[in-house]
C-alpha positions as CSV (number, residue, x, y, z in Angstrom):
1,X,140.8,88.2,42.3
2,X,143.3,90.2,43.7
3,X,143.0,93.9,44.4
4,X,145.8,96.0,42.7
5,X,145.7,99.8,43.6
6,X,147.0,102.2,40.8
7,X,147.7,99.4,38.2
8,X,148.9,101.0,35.2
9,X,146.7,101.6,32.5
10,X,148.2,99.9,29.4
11,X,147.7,101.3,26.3
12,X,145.2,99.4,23.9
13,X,147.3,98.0,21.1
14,X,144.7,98.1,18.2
15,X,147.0,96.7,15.9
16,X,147.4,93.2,17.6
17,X,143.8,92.6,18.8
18,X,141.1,91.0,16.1
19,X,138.5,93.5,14.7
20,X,135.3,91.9,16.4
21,X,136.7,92.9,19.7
22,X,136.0,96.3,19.2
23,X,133.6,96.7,15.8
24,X,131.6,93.9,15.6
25,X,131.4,93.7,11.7
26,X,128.1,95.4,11.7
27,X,128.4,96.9,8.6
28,X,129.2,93.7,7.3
29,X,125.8,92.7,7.2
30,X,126.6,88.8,5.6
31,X,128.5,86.3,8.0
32,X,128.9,82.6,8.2
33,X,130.8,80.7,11.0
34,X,132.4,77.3,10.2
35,X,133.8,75.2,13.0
36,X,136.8,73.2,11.5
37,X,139.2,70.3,12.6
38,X,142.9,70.1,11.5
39,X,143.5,67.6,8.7
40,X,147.6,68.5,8.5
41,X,148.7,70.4,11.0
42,X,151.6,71.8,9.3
43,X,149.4,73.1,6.6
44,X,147.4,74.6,8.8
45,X,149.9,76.8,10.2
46,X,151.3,78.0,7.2
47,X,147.5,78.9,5.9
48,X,147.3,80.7,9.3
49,X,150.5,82.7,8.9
50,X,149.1,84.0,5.6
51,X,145.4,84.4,6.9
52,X,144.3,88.0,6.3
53,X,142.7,88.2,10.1
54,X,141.2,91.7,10.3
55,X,142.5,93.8,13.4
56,X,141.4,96.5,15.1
57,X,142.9,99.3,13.9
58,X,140.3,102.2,12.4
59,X,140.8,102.2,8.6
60,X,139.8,105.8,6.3
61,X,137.3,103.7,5.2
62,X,135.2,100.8,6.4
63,X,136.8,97.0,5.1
64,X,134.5,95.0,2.5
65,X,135.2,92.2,4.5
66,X,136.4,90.5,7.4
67,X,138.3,87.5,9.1
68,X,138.5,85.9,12.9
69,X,140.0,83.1,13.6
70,X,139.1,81.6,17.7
71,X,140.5,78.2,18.7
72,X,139.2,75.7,21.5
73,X,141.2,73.8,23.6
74,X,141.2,71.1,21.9
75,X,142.5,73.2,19.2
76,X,145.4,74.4,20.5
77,X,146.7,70.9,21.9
78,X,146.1,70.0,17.9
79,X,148.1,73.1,17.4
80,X,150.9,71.7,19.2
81,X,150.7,73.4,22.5
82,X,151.7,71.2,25.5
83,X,150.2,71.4,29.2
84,X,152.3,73.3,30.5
85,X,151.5,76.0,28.1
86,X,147.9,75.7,28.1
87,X,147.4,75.2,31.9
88,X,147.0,79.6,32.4
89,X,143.7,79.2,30.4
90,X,140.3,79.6,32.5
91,X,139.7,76.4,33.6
92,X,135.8,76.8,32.0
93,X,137.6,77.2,28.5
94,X,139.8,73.9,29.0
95,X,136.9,71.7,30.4
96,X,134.7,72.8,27.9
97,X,131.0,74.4,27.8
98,X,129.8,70.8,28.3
99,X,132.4,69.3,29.9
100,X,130.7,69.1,33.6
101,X,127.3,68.1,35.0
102,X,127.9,71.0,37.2
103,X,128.8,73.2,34.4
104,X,125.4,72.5,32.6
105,X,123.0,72.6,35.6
106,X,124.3,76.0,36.3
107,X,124.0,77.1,33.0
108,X,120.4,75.9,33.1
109,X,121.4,73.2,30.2
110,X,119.5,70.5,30.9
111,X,116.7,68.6,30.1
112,X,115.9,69.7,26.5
113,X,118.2,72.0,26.6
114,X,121.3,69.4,27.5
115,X,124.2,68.6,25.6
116,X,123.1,65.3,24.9
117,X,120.6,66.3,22.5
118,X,123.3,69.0,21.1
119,X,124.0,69.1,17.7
120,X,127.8,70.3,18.4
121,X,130.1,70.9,21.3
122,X,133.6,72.6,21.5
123,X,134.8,69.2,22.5
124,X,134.9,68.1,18.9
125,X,136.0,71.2,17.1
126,X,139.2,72.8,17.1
127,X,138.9,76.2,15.3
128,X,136.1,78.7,14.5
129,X,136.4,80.5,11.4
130,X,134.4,83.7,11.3
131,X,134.2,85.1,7.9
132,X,132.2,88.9,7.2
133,X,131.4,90.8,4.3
134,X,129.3,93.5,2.7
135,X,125.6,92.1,0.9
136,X,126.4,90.5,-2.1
137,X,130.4,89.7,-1.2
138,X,130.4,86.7,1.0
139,X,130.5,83.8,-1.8
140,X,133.6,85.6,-2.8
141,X,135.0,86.3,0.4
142,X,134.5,82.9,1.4
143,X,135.9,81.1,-2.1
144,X,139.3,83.9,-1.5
145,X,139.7,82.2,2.4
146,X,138.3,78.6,1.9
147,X,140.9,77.7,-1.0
148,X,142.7,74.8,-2.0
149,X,145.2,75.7,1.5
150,X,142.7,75.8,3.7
151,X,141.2,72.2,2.1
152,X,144.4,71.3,2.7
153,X,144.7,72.2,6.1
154,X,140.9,72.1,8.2
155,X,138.2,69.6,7.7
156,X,134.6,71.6,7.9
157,X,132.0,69.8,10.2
158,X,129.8,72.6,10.9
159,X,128.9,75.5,8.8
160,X,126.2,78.4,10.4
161,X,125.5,80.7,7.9
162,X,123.6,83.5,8.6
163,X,120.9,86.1,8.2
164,X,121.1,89.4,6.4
165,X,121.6,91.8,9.7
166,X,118.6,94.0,9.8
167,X,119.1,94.5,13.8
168,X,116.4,92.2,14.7
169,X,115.8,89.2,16.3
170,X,113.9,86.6,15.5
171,X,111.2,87.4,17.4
172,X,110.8,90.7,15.9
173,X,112.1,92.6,18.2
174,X,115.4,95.5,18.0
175,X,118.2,93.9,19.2
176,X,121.3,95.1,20.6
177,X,120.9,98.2,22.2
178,X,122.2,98.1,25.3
179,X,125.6,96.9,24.6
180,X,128.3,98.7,27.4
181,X,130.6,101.0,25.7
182,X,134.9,100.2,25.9
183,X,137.0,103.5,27.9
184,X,139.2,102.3,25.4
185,X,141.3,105.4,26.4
186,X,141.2,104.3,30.5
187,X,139.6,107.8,30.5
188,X,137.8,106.7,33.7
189,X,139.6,104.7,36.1
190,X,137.6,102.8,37.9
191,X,137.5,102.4,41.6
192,X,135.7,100.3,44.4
193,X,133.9,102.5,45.6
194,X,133.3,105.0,42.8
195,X,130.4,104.0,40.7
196,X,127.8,104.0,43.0
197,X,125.2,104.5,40.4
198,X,125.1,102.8,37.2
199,X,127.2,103.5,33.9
200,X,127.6,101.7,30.9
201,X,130.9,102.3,30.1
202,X,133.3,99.9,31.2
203,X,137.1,99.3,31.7
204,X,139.0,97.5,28.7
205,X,139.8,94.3,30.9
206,X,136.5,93.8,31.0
207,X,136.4,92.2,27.4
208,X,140.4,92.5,26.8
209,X,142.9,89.9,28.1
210,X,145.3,91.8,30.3
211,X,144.5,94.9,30.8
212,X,142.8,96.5,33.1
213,X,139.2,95.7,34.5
214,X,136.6,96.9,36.7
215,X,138.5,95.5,39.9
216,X,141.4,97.7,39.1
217,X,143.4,94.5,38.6
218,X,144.6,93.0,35.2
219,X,142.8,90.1,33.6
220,X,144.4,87.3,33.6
221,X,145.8,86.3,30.8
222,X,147.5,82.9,29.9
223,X,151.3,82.9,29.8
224,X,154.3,80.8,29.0
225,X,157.9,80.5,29.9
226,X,159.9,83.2,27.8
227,X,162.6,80.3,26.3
228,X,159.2,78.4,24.7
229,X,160.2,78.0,20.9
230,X,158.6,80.5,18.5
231,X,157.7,83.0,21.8
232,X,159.8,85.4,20.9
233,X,157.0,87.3,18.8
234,X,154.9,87.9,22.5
235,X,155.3,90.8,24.3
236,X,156.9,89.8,27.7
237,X,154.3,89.1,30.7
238,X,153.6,92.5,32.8
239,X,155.2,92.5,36.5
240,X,156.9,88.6,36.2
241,X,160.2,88.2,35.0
242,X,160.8,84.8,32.9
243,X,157.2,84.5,31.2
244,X,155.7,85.7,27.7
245,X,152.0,86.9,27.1
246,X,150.0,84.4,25.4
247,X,146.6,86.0,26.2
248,X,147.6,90.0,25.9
249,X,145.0,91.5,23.3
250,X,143.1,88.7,22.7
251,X,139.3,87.7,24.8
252,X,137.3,84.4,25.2
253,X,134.4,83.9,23.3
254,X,131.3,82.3,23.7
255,X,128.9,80.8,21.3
256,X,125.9,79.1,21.5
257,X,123.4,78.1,19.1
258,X,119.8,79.1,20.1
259,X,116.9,77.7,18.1
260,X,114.3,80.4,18.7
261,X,110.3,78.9,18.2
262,X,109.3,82.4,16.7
263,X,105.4,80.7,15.9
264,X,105.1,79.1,19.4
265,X,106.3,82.6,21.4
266,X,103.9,84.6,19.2
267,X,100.8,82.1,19.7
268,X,101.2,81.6,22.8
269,X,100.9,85.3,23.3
270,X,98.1,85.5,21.3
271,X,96.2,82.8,23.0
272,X,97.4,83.9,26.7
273,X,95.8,87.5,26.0
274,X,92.6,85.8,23.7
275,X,93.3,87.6,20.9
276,X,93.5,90.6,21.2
277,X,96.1,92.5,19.1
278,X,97.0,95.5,21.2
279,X,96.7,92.9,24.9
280,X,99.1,90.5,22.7
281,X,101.9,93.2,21.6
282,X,101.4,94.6,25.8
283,X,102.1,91.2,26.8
284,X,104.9,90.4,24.4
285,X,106.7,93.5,25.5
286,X,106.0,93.2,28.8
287,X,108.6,90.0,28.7
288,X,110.7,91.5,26.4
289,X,111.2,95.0,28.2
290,X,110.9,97.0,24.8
291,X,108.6,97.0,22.7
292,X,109.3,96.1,19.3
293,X,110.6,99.1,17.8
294,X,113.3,99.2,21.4
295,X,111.1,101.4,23.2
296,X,112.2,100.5,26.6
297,X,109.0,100.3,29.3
298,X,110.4,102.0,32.2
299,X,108.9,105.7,32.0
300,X,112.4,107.7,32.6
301,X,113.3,107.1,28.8
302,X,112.5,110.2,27.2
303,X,114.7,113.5,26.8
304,X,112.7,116.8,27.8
305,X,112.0,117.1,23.5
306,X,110.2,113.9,24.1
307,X,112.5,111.9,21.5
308,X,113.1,108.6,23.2
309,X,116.5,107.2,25.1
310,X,116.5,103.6,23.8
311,X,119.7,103.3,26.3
312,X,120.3,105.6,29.0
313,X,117.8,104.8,31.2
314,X,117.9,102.7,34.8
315,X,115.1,101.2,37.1
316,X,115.7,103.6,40.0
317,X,112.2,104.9,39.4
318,X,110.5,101.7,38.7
319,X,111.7,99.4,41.7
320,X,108.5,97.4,42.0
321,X,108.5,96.8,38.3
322,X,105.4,98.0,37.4
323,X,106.9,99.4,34.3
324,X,108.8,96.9,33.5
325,X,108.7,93.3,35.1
326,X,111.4,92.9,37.8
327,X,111.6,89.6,35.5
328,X,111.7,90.8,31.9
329,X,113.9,89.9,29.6
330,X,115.9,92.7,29.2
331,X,116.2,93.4,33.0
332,X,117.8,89.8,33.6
333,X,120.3,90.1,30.9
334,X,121.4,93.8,32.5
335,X,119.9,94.5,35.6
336,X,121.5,98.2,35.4
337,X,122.5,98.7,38.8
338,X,125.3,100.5,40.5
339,X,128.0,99.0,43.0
340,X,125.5,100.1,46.1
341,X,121.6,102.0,45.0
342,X,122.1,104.4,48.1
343,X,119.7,106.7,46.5
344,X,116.9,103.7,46.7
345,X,116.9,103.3,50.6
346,X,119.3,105.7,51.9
347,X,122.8,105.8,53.6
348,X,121.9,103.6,56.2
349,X,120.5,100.9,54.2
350,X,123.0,101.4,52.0
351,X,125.4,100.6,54.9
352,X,123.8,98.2,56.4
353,X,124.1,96.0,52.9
354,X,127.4,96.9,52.6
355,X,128.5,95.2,56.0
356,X,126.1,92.5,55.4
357,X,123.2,93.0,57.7
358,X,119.1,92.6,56.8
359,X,116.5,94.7,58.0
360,X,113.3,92.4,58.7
361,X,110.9,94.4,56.9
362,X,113.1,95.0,53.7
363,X,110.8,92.5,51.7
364,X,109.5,94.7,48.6
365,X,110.5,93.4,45.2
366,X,113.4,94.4,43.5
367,X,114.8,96.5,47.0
368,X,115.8,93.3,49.5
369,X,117.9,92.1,46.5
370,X,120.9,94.0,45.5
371,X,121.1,91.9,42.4
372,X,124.8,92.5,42.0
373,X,127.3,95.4,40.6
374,X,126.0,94.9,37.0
375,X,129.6,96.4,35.9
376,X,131.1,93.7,37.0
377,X,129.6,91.1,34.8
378,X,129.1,92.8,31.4
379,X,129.5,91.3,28.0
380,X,130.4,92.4,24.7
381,X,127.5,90.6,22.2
382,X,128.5,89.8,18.6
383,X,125.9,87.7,17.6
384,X,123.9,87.0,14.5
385,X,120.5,85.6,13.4
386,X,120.3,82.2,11.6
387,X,117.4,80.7,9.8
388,X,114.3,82.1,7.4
389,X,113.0,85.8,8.1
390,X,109.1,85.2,10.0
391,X,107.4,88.8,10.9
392,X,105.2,88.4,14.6
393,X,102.2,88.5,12.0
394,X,103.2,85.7,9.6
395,X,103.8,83.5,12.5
396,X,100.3,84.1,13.8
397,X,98.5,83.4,10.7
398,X,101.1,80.8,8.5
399,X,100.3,77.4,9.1
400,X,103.9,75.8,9.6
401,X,107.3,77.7,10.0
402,X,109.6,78.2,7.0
403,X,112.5,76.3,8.7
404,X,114.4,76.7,12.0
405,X,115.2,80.1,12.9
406,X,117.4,81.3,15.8
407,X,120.3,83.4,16.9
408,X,124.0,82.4,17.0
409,X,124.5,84.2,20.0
410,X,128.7,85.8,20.4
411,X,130.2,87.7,23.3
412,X,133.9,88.3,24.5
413,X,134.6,88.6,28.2
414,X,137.6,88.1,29.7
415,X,136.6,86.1,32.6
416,X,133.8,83.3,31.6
417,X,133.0,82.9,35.3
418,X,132.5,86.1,36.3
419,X,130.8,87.2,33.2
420,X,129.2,84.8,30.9
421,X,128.2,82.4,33.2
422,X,127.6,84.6,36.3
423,X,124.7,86.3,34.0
424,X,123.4,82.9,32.9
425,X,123.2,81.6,36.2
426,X,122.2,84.1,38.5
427,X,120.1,86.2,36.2
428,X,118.8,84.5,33.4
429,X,118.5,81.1,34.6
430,X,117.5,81.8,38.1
431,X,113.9,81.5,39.7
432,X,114.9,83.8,42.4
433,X,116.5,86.6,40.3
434,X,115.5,90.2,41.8
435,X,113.5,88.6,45.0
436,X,111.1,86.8,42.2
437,X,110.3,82.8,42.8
438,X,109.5,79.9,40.2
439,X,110.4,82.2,37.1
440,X,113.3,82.2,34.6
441,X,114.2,84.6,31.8
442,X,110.4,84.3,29.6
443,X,112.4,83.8,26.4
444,X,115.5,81.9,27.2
445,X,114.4,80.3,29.9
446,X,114.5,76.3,29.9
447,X,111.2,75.7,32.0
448,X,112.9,72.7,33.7
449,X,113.4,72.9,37.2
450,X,116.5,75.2,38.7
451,X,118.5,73.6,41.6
452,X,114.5,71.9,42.4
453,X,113.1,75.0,41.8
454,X,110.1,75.6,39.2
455,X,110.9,78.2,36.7
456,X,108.6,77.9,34.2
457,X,106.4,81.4,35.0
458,X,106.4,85.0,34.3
459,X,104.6,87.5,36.6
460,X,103.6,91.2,35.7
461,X,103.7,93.3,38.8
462,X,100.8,95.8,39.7
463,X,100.4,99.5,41.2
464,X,98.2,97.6,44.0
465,X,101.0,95.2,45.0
466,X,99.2,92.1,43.3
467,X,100.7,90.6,40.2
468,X,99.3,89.0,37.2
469,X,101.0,85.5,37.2
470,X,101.2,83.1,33.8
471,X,102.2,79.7,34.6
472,X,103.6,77.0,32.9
473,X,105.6,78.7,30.1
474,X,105.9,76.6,26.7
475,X,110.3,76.4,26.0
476,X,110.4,79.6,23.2
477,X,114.5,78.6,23.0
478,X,116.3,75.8,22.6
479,X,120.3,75.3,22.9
480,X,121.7,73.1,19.9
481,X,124.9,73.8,20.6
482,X,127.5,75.3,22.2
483,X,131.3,76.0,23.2
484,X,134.4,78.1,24.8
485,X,136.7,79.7,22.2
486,X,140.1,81.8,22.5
487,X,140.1,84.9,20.3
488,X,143.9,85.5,20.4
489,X,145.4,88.7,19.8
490,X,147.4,88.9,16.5
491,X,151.2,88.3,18.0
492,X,149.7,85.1,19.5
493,X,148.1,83.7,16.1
494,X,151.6,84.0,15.1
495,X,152.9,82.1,17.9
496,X,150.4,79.6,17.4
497,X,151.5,79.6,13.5
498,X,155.0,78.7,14.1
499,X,155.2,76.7,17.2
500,X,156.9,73.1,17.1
501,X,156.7,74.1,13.2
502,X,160.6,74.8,12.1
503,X,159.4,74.5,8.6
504,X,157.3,77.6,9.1
C-alpha cells in the first residue's frame, strides 16, 4: 500500500453507511441471516430501493429493529454489474472464500474443516439478508421484510437463525470484550512511527471503505467510470478525475459458520485435568485467556480499587506467558502489541528489529517474535451464536448434546488480506505464532497439519522455564460454511437498485 503523508481526514458520513458498521445491533438481541439468490432481477431491485436498511446515524432512541443487506460477487454480476465495474473489488472477495486451494490452506481450511464438506459457500449465494430486532419482535420484523416482494424477488437457500444474545459463547465463556474502538472523529491521526505501544483505538479506514487507515493512506475502495448509467447517486472518487465511488462508506464482511463441540471441549478438559473441578475451569481458562466471567489472566488487569479491567490491559508484563499462554486463545486473536515493544528489550533491540538484524541469543518466548503491529490487522466482530443454549456443567454430565451449537462468526475490515486473513493465518492458524512450534489456536484450531507442520497441541508456560505440554488436541470447531460479502454504503445500494434497470 502506498504511503500518503497528511491525507485528509474525511468526514464520516453516518447517514450513508449501514448501522452494523458502527453499532452492531446489540441491543437487538434476536437475529437471523438468510442467504438468498435472485429469482427476477428487476424485482429485486425495486424491493431493494424500498428496503428499510438501517444506517448509521444515532437516533433519540434506540430502533426496534434493524436491516443489512451485503452482496457477493456473484451477486453483483446477477445485479447487473459488468467486469469492468467489478474489477476494483479485492481480489479475495471476487474469487471467493473457497475459491483457491491456496486460499484454504492458508486459512487452515482443510481436512475437516474444507469446503468440500461445507454446507454453503459464497459461490452459490448472491445476497445476505441480515434482519435484527428486540426479544419477542423478530417474527414480525421478518413477515414486514420477507413479503410477497421479496418472494417475488430472492429465492431463500440458507436461513441461520440465531440465539438470544446473552454475551456468551458457546463454550460459556464472555465474549466480545476486546473489540478496538472507531476515532470516528480522526481525533488521533495516526502515524508510522507513533504508536509505539499498544492502543485499541483505531483509524476509520480500518473497517470503512475509503477513508483513512492506520497507514495514513485511504482504503481502497472500488470505483467506476463517472458516465456509468445510474452513477450519478455516488459521490465522485477522492483525488481521480473521471471515476465515481462505489465502495465509499461501505466494508467487506466476513462470515463463517463455526460448529462449536461444546460437550467434547468441556470433557476433554475434564478428563485432561482427571476431574478435578477447580484444575478443569484453570485449564479451560488457561486456553481461553479469561476466565469465564472475562477475567483476563495476565496480572496487570486491575485498577488500584481492585475492580477489574476486562480490556485495558497488554502482555508487556507477562512475556513468557506464564500468566497467560503465549498460545491462548485470546492472545492469538489480538496479540496486543505496539508498532515496536521498545520498552521490552530496549532502544537498541528495538533498532536492531527495526533494520532487520537478530541477536543470537534473543531466543525467549514471546521476545524473538515481534508478532506484528496488532493495529494493523484489527477487526470489527458482529457475530452471533446459533444452536441450543448448553452450560459447561450440562455438557459434563448430559449424555448427548441438544443439537448443534456454534457461532456465526461477522467482522468488517476493509482489507480481507491484511486483516481477516492475516489474523487467521499468521495467528490463529499458525504452529509457530509467538516463537511456539506444533500448536494452533486450542479452540479454533483445525489439528490438521499447517504448511507440514503439526498443530494439534497446547502448551502452558512455567516460572522455571519448562512448560506443561498437551498433545493431540480433539477438533472443538468445525467450519460449515463460509464466504466474502460487500456491505455497501447506502448511495451504492441505490446504485445497485437502479443500474441497467430504466424501469426503476
Amino acid at each position: 500500500m502506498t504511503q500518503t503523508p497528511n491525507i485528509p481526514a474525511d468526514p464520516v458520513e453516518f447517514d450513508d453507511m449501514q448501522g452494523l458498521i458502527r453499532f452492531g445491533h446489540g441491543r437487538l438481541v434476536e437475529a437471523e441471516f438468510i442467504l438468498c439468490t435472485l429469482k427476477n432481477r428487476k424485482a429485486a431491485q425495486a424491493w431493494l430501493m424500498d428496503a428499510p436498511v438501517t444506517r448509521a446515524t444515532t437516533l433519540d432512541s434506540p430502533p426496534d429493529t434493524a436491516l443489512q443487506i451485503a452482496f457477493t460477487a456473484a451477486g453483483l454480476t446477477a445485479f447487473g454489474l459488468t467486469d469492468d465495474i467489478t474489477a476494483s473489488f479485492s481480489y479475495p472477495f471476487l474469487a471467493g472464500m473457497a475459491g483457491e486451494d491456496s486460499r484454504s490452506r492458508r486459512l487452515g481450511d482443510t481436512a475437516e474443516n474444507a469446503p468440500d464438506h461445507w454446507s454453503w459457500t459464497d459461490t452459490e449465494a448472491h445476497v445476505l439478508i441480515m434482519l435484527y430486532a428486540r426479544a419477542g419482535g423478530l417474527d414480525a420484523w421478518k413477515d414486514a421484510v420477507l413479503g410477497n416482494a421479496f418472494s417475488a424477488a430472492f429465492v431463500p437457500i440458507h436461513s441461520f437463525p440465531t440465539r438470544p444474545n446473552d454475551g456468551a459463547e458457546p463454550f460459556g465463556f464472555r465474549d466480545g470484550i476486546s473489540e478496538p474502538k472507531i476515532d470516528w472523529q480522526n481525533a488521533h491521526p495516526p502515524a508510522k512511527h507513533g504508536r509505539e505501544d499498544f492502543s485499541n483505538l483505531i483509524s476509520p479506514g480500518e473497517v470503512v471503505l475509503g477513508h483513512r487507515n492506520e497507514y495514513n493512506a485511504r482504503s481502497a475502495s472500488p470505483t467506476l467510470a463517472a458516465d456509468t448509467p445510474a452513477s450519478d447517486v455516488l459521490a465522485a472518487a477522492p483525488d481521480t478525475d473521471g471515476l465515481r465511488d462505489l465502495g465509499r462508506n461501505g466494508s467487506y464482511l466476513v462470515f463463517r459458520q463455526l460448529a462449536q463441540d461444546v460437550r467434547g471441549f468441556w470433557r476433554w478438559v475434564d478428563s485432561a485435568t482427571g476431574g478435578d473441578p477447580v484444575r478443569r475451569e484453570a485449564l479451560a481458562a488457561r486456553m481461553v485467556g479469561r476466565e469465564r466471567d472475562g477475567t483476563p489472566l495476565v496480572h496487570n488487569t486491575r485498577d488500584v480499587d481492585g475492580s477489574p479491567r476486562s480490556n485495558d490491559f497488554t502482555y508487556e508484563d507477562d512475556v513468557n506467558g506464564v500468566c497467560c499462554p503465549l498460545g491462548a486463545h485470546i492472545r492469538r486473536a489480538n496479540p496486543r502489541t505496539g508498532d515496536h515493544p521498545h520498552h521490552v528489550e530496549g532502544r537498541i533491540a528495538w533498532l536492531l528489529s527495526t533494520l532487520g538484524f537478530r541477536r543470537r541469543r534473543d531466543k525467549l518466548p514471546g521476545r524473538h517474535d515481534l508478532v506484528a503491529s496488532t493495529r494493523f490487522h484489527r477487526l470489527v466482530r458482529r457475530g452471533r451464536v446459533y444452536g441450543p443454549d448448553m452450560t459447561p456443567e450440562e455438557a459434563l454430565t448430559k449424555d448427548s448434546a441438544p443439537g448443534e451449537q456454534g457461532l456465526l462468526f461477522i467482522c468488517l475490515c476493509a482489507d480481507l488480506v491484511r486483516q481477516f486473513e492475516f489474523v487467521q493465518n499468521a495467528w490463529i492458524a499458525s504452529p509457530k505464532f509467538n516463537g511456539l512450534d506444533g500448536e494452533a489456536d486450542p479452540l479454533l484450531g483445525g489439528r490438521a497439519p499447517f504448511s507440514g507442520v503439526p498443530s494439534d497441541g497446547f502448551s502452558i508456560q512455567k516460572a522455571d522455564g519448562m512448560a506443561d505440554h498437551h498433545p493431540h488436541l480433539p477438533r472443538f470447531v468445525t467450519v460449515k460454511g463460509g464466504g466474502y460479502f460487500f456491505l455497501p454504503g447506502l448511495r451504492a445500494l441505490r446504485f445497485i437498485a437502479r443500474h441497467g434497470n430504466k424501469e426503476v
